[in-house]
C-alpha positions in Angstrom: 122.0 -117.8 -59.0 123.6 -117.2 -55.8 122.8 -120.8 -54.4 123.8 -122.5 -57.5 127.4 -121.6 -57.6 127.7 -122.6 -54.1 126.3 -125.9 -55.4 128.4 -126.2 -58.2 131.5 -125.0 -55.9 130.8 -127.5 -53.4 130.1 -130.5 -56.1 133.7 -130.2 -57.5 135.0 -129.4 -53.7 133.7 -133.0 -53.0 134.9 -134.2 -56.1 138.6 -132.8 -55.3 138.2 -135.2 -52.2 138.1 -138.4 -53.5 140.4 -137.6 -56.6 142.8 -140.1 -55.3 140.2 -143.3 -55.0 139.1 -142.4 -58.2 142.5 -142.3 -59.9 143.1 -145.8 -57.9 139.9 -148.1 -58.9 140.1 -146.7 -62.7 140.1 -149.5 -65.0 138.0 -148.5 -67.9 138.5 -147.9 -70.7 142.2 -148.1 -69.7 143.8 -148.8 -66.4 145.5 -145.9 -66.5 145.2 -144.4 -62.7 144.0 -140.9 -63.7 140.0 -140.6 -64.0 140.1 -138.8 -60.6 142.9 -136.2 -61.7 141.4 -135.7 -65.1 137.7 -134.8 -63.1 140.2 -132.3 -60.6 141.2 -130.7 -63.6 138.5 -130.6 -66.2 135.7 -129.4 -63.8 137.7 -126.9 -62.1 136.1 -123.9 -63.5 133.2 -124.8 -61.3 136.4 -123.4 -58.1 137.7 -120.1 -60.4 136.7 -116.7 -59.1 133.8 -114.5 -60.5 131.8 -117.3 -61.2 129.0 -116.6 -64.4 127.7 -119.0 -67.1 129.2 -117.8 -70.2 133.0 -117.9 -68.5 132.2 -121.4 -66.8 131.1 -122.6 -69.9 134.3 -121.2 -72.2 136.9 -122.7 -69.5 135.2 -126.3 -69.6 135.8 -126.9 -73.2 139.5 -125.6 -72.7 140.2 -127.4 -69.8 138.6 -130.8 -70.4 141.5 -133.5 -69.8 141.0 -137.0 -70.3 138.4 -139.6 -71.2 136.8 -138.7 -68.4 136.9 -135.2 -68.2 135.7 -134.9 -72.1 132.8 -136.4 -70.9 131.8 -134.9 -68.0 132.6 -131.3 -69.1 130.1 -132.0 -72.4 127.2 -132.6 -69.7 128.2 -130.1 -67.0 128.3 -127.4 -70.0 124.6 -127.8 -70.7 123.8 -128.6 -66.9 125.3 -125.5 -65.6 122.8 -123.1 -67.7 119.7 -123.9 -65.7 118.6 -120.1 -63.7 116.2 -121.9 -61.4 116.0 -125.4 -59.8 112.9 -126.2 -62.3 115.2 -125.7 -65.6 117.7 -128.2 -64.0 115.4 -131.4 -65.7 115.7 -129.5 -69.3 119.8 -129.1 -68.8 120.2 -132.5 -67.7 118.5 -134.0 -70.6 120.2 -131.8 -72.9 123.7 -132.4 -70.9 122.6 -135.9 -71.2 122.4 -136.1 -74.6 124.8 -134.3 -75.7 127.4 -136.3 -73.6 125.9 -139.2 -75.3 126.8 -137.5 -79.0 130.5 -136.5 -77.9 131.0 -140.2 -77.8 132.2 -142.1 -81.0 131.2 -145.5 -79.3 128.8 -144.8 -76.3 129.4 -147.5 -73.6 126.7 -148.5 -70.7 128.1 -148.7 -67.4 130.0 -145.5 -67.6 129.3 -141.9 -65.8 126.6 -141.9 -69.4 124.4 -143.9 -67.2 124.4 -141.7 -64.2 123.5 -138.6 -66.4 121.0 -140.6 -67.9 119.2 -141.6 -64.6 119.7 -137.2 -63.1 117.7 -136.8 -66.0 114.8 -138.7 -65.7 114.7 -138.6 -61.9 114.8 -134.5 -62.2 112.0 -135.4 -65.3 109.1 -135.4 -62.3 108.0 -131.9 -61.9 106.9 -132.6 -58.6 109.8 -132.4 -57.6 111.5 -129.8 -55.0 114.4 -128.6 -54.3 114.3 -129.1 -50.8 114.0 -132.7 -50.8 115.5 -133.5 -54.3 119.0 -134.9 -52.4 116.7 -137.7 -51.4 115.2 -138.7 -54.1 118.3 -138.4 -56.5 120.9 -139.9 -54.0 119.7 -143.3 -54.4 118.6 -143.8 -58.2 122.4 -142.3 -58.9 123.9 -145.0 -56.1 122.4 -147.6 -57.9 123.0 -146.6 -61.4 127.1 -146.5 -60.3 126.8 -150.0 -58.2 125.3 -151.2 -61.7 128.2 -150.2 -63.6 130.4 -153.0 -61.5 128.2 -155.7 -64.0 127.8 -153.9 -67.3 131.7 -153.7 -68.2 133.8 -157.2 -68.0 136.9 -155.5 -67.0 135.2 -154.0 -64.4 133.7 -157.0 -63.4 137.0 -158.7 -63.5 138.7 -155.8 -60.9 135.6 -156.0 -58.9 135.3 -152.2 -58.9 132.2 -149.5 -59.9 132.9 -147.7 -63.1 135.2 -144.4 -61.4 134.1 -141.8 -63.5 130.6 -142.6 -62.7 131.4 -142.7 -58.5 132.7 -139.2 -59.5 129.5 -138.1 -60.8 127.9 -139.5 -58.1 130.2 -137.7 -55.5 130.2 -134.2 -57.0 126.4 -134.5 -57.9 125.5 -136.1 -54.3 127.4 -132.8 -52.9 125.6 -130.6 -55.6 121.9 -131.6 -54.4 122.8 -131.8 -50.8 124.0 -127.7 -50.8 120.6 -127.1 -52.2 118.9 -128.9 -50.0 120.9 -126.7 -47.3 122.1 -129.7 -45.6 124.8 -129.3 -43.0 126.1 -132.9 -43.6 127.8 -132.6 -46.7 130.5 -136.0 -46.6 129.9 -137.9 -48.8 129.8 -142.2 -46.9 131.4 -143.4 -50.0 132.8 -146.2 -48.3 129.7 -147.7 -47.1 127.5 -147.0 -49.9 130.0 -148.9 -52.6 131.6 -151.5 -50.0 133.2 -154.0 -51.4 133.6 -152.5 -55.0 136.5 -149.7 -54.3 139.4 -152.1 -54.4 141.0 -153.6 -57.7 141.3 -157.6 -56.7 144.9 -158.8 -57.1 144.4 -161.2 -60.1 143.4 -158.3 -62.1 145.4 -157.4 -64.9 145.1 -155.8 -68.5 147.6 -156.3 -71.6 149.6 -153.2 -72.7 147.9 -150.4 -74.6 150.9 -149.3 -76.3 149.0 -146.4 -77.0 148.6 -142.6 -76.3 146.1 -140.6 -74.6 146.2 -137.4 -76.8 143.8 -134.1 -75.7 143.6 -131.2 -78.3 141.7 -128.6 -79.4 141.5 -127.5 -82.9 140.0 -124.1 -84.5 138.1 -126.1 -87.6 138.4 -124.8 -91.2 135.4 -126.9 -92.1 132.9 -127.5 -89.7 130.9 -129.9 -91.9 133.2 -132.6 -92.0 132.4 -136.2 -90.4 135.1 -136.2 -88.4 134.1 -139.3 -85.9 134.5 -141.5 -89.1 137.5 -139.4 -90.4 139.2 -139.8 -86.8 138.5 -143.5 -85.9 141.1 -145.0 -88.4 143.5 -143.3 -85.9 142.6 -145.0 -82.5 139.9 -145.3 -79.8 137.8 -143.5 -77.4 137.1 -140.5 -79.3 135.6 -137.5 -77.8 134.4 -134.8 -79.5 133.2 -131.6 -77.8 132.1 -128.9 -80.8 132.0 -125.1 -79.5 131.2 -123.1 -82.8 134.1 -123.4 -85.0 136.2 -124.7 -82.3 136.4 -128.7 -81.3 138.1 -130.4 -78.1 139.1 -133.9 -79.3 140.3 -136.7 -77.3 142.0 -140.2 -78.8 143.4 -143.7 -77.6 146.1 -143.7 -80.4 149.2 -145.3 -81.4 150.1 -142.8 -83.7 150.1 -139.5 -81.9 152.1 -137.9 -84.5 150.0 -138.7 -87.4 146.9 -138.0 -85.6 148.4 -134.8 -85.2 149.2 -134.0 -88.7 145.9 -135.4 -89.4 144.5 -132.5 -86.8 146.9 -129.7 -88.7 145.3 -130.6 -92.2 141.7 -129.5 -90.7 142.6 -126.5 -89.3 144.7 -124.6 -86.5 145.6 -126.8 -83.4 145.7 -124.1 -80.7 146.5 -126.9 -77.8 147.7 -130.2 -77.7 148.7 -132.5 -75.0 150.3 -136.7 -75.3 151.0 -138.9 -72.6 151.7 -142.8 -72.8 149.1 -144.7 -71.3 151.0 -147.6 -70.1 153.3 -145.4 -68.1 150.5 -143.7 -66.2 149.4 -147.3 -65.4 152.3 -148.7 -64.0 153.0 -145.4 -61.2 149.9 -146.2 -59.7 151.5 -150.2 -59.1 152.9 -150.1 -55.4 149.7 -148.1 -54.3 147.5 -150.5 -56.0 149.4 -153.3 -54.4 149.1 -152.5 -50.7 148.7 -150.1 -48.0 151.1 -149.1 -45.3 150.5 -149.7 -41.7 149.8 -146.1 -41.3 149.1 -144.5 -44.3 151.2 -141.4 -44.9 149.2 -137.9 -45.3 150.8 -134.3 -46.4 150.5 -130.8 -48.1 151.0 -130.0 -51.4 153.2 -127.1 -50.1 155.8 -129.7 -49.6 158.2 -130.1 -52.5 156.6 -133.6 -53.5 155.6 -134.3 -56.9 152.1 -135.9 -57.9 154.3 -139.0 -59.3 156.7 -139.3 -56.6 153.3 -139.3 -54.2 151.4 -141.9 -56.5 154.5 -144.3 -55.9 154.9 -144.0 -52.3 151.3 -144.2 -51.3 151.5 -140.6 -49.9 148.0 -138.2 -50.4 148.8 -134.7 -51.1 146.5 -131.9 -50.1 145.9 -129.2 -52.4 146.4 -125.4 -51.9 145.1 -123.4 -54.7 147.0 -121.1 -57.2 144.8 -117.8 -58.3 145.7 -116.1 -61.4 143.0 -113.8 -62.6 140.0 -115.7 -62.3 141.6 -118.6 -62.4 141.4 -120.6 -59.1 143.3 -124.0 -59.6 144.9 -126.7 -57.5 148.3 -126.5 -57.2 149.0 -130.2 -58.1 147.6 -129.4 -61.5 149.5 -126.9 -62.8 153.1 -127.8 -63.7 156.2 -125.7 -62.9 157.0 -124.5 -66.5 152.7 -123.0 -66.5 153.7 -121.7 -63.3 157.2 -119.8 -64.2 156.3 -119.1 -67.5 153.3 -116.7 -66.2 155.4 -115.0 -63.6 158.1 -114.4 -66.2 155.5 -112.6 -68.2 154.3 -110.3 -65.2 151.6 -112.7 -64.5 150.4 -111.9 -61.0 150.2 -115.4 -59.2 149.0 -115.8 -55.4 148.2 -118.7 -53.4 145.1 -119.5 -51.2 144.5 -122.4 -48.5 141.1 -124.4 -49.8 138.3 -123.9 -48.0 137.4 -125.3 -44.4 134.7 -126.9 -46.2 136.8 -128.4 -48.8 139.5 -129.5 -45.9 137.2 -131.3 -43.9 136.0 -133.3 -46.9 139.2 -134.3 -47.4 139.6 -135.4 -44.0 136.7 -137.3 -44.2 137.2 -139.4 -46.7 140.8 -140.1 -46.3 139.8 -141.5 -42.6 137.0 -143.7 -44.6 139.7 -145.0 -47.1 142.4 -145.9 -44.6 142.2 -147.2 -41.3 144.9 -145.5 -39.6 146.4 -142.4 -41.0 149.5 -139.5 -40.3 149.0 -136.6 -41.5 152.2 -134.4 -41.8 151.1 -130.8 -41.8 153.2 -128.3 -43.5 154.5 -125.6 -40.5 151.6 -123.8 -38.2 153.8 -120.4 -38.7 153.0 -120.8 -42.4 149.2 -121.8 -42.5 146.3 -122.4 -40.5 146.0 -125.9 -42.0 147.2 -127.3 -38.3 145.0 -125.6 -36.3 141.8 -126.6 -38.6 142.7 -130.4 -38.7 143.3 -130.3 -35.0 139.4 -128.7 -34.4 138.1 -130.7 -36.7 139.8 -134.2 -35.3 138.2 -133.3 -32.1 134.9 -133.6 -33.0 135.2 -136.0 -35.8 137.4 -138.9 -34.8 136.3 -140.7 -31.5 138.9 -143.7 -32.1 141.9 -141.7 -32.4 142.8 -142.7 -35.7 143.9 -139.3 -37.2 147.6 -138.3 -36.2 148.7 -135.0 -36.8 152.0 -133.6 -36.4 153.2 -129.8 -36.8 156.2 -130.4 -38.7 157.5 -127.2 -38.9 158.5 -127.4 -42.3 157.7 -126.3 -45.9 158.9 -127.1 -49.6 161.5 -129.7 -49.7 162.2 -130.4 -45.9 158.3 -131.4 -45.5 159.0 -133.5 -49.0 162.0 -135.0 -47.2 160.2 -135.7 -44.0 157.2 -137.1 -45.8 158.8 -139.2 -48.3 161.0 -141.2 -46.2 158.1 -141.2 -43.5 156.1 -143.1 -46.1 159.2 -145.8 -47.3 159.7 -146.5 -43.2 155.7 -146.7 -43.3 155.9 -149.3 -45.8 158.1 -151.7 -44.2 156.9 -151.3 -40.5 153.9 -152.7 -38.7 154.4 -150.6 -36.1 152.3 -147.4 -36.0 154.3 -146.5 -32.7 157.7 -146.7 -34.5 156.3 -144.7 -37.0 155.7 -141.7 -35.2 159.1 -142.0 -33.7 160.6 -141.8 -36.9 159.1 -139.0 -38.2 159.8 -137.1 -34.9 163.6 -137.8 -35.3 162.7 -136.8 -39.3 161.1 -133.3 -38.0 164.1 -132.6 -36.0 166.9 -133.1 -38.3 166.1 -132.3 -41.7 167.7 -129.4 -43.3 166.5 -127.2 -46.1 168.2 -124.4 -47.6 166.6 -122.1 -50.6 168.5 -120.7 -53.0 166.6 -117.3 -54.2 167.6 -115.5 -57.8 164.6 -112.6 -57.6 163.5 -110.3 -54.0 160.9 -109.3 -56.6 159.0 -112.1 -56.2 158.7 -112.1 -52.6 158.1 -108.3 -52.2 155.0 -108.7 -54.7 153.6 -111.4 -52.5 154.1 -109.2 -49.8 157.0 -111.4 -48.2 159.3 -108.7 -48.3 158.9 -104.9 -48.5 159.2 -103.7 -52.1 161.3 -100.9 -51.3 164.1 -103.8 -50.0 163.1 -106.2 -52.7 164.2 -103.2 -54.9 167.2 -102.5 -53.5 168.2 -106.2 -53.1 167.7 -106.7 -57.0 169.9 -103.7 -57.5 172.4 -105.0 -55.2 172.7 -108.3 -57.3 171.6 -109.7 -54.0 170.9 -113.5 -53.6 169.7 -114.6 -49.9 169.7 -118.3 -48.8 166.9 -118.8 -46.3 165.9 -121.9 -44.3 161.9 -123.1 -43.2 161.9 -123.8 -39.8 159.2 -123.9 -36.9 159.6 -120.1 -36.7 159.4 -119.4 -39.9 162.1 -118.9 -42.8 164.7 -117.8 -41.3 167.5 -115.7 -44.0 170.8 -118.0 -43.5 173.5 -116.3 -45.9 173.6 -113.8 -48.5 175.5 -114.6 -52.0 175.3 -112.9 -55.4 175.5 -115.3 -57.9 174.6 -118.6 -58.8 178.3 -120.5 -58.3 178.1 -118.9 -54.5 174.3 -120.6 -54.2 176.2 -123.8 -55.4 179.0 -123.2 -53.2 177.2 -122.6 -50.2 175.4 -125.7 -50.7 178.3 -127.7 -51.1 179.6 -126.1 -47.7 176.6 -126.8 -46.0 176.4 -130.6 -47.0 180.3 -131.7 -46.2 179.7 -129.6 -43.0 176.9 -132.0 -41.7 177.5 -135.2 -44.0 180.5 -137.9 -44.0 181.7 -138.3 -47.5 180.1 -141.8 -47.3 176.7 -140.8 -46.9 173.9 -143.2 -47.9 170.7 -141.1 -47.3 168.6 -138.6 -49.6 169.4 -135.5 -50.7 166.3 -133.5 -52.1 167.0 -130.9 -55.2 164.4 -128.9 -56.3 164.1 -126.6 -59.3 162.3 -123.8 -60.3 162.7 -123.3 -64.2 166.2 -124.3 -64.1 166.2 -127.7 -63.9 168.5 -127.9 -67.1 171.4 -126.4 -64.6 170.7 -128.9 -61.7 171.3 -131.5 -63.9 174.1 -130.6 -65.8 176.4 -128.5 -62.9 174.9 -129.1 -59.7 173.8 -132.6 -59.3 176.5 -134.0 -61.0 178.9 -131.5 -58.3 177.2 -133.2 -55.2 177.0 -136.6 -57.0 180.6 -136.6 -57.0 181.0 -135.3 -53.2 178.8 -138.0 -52.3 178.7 -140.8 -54.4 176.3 -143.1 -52.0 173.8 -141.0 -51.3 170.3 -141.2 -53.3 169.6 -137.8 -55.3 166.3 -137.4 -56.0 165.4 -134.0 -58.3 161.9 -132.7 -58.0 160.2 -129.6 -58.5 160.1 -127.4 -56.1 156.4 -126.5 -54.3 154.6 -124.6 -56.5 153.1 -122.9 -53.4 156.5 -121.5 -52.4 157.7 -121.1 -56.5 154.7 -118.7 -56.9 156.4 -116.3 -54.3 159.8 -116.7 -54.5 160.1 -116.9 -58.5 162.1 -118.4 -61.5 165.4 -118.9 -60.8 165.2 -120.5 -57.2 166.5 -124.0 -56.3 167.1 -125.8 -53.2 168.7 -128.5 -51.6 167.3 -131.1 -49.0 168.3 -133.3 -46.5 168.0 -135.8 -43.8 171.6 -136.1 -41.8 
């Protein structure tokens, strides 16, 4: 089995990669930008710790998201039980089929059609493992490039089908790792040229609908619920596990869909999000490309949307609770506080080279000149691997990487206003020079409420982190090039606000016009109501933006933190 999880590891690693693109050229059945996030999410079991069948097959059905991630979990449940490379054909008929059943309306030129194709390719028993990359690769290229023809909204953006480029990606990876190829990226770019970019004419009326995900412990597992659900919307997905069912709806009605849901039996989860909105973030990005397209770490205090509307890629750390080994741009902060509040033990862990160099890959086939921000070398190797693997990997020069020094919200800050000055310069020169003079003046102080948090991690001894606590003891530290750096001591949470509004009329005239950064933990509530409204008032020009704070540093500094941001 030992190969297979690698496999299946590397599949969704390669999948991670191209998240963004995916999100970008979705257009079916909605345009709503998030096939590539739903995959991230839904498939990562395939990344969590202790890998076996029975707990890879539980976690898909809980943690299918999306249209897309309903789908591909209801094959990938049946195609990860195959013990040898010969019971792979068996699985992915089954998978196949049973994707095909989850499916109220099964539609051709969707990821159905790639499954459909594994399966009878894998259907010659000929066939090896050593060379089954080669034979698959190309029957699953052309189902994808098909997909462009067989749906007229994809037609009319001039795109493939994304969910199906996912299963190609993941899938591609997946029979290459058996193979035991060294070559693993994945030429996306040149294998589907022409059809990754939605044309500018293309448009789509408003949905006015909901994408609703839930799973439901079932009373009555007899019912005919496809019939019984499709007065209440669209693209329904329904992925049975014994008494238990996933369901996912278009729908209009969210709250009578839910009531309808209640009536059958227990909803145990049960997630909404408007449709239209998710559309229109992905806009500006759709629209154009900067100059120099703007690259950074999740460990910076940026949010997923605040990246989608700048045009910024994030790079994913992972968060490991348990077995659980998830990236960090999926979880959201109250998952993350809520856990440590319970005595959840939470870590963090870089993703793997293998997984990094994807990344880089495939961001350098997507844009032609790219600067990538790197959260601070005295915080993570992530500097040093770019730089080794830019060396070998990009002849032309077209990878910039800066050390930045800088973690949470001074890398947001240094990214986010990198990208806007991206966006309105042709200059990659001028670029550079701005983030430089970025780097070197931005400020960040933290605002810690817990040494507990730390001292677990191992940031702090735990006989100090004890002592600290007792002691009603509050540090304020700042990230800098040498690390974070302890910059005051206060006990309570008017000092924290009192220190920052010290700190900002030292450095800032009263008529300041630039961004200040606040980031929460789980008190946003208080930012909003005491300290934003505070510094609004100190400094009535300058743009506020509120944001969560990194999830990376909220796993080891805990609930309660805040922190303020800003460029002089």
């Amino acid at each position: 089995m030992g190969y297979f999880n690698e496999a299946f590891c590397g599949g969704y690693e390669c999948l991670v990669s191209w998240a963004d693109l995916l999100d970008l050229i979705n257009v079916f059945p909605v345009a709503d930008a998030d096939t590539g996030s739903n995959l991230k999410i839904s498939l990562a079991p395939f990344h969590d710790l202790n890998w076996n069948k029975a707990y890879v097959y539980e976690q898909l059905s809980l943690s299918a998201l999306g249209n897309s991630g309903n789908i591909a979990v209801s094959f990938f449940r049946e195609f990860c039980r195959a013990d040898t490379f010969p019971d792979l054909a068996k699985w992915a008929d089954i998978g196949s089929e049973k994707a095909r059943q989850a499916v109220l309306e099964p539609q051709d030129g969707t990821m159905l059609n790639v499954f459909d194709r594994l399966a009878q390719v894998l259907g010659d028993k000929s066939l090896k493992r050593e060379i089954a990359f080669s034979r698959v690769s190309g029957p699953l290229q052309d189902a994808v490039l098909a997909t462009s023809k067989q749906i007229p909204d994809l037609d009319r953006a001039g795109v493939v089908d994304s969910g199906a480029l996912g299963m190609f990606i993941f899938l591609d990876a997946f029979f290459k790792i058996l193979a035991g190829r060294e070559k693993i990226s994945c030429p996306v770019s040149r294998l589907f040229k022409g059809k990754l970019k939605i044309r500018d004419s293309f448009s789509t009326a408003a949905t006015k609908s909901y994408c609703v995900d839930a799973v439901i412990d079932l009373d009555n597992t007899d019912l005919d619920l496809k019939n019984k659900f499709s007065k209440f919307g669209k693209s329904i997905i329904l992925v049975p596990d014994k008494s238990r069912l996933k369901v996912h709806i278009h729908t209009r009605c969210p709250d009578d869909f839910r009531s309808e849901l209640a009536s059958l039996g227990k909803v145990i989860k049960w997630a909404d999000e408007d449709i239209d909105a998710q559309g229109k973030l992905s806009l500006p990005l759709r629209a154009g490309r900067q100059t120099v397209h703007i690259v950074t770490d999740a460990a910076g205090s940026i949010s997923p949307e605040i990246a989608e509307k700048h045009g910024i890629t994030l790079l994913d750390s992972y968060i490991v609770s348990g077995n659980e080994s998830r990236p960090e741009s999926s979880f959201s902060a109250e998952q993350i506080y809520s856990r440590l509040k319970k005595g959840v033990k939470l870590t963090t862990a870089q993703a793997s080279t293998f997984e990094r160099h994807q990344r880089y890959a495939g961001i350098l086939q997507q844009f032609e000149r790219v600067l990538y921000l790197c959260v601070g070398a005295v915080y993570t190797g992530n500097y040093a691997i770019v730089s080794h693997w830019k060396q070998n990997h990009d002849p032309d020069d077209r990878l910039m990487v800066m050390d930045t020094g800088a973690a949470s919200g001074r890398l947001a800050v240094i990214a986010l206003l990198t990208a806007r000055y991206a966006a309105g310069s042709n200059e990659p020169g001028k670029v550079i020079d701005f983030a430089e003079k970025a780097i070197n003046s931005c400020e960040e102080y933290i605002f810690i409420n817990q040494l507990k948090y730390l001292a677990a991690g191992g940031r702090l001894s735990k006989t100090s982190g004890f002592f600290g606590d007792l002691l009603r003891m509050k540090p304020v530290v700042s990230p800098t090039k040498k690390g974070a750096v302890k910059v005051g001591v206060v006990r309570n949470r008017p000092e924290q606000l009192q220190f920052a509004v010290n700190k900002l009329q030292e450095r800032l005239d009263k008529d300041f016009r630039g961004l200040i950064m606040l980031q929460y933990s789980d008190n946003k509530e208080w930012l909003v109501k005491v300290a934003q409204p505070e510094i609004d008032a100190l400094f009535p020009q300058a743009e506020i933006v509120l944001t969560p704070l990194s999830l990376t540093s909220g796993v080891h500094m805990g609930p309660g933190t805040w922190a303020l941001a800003f460029l002089p």
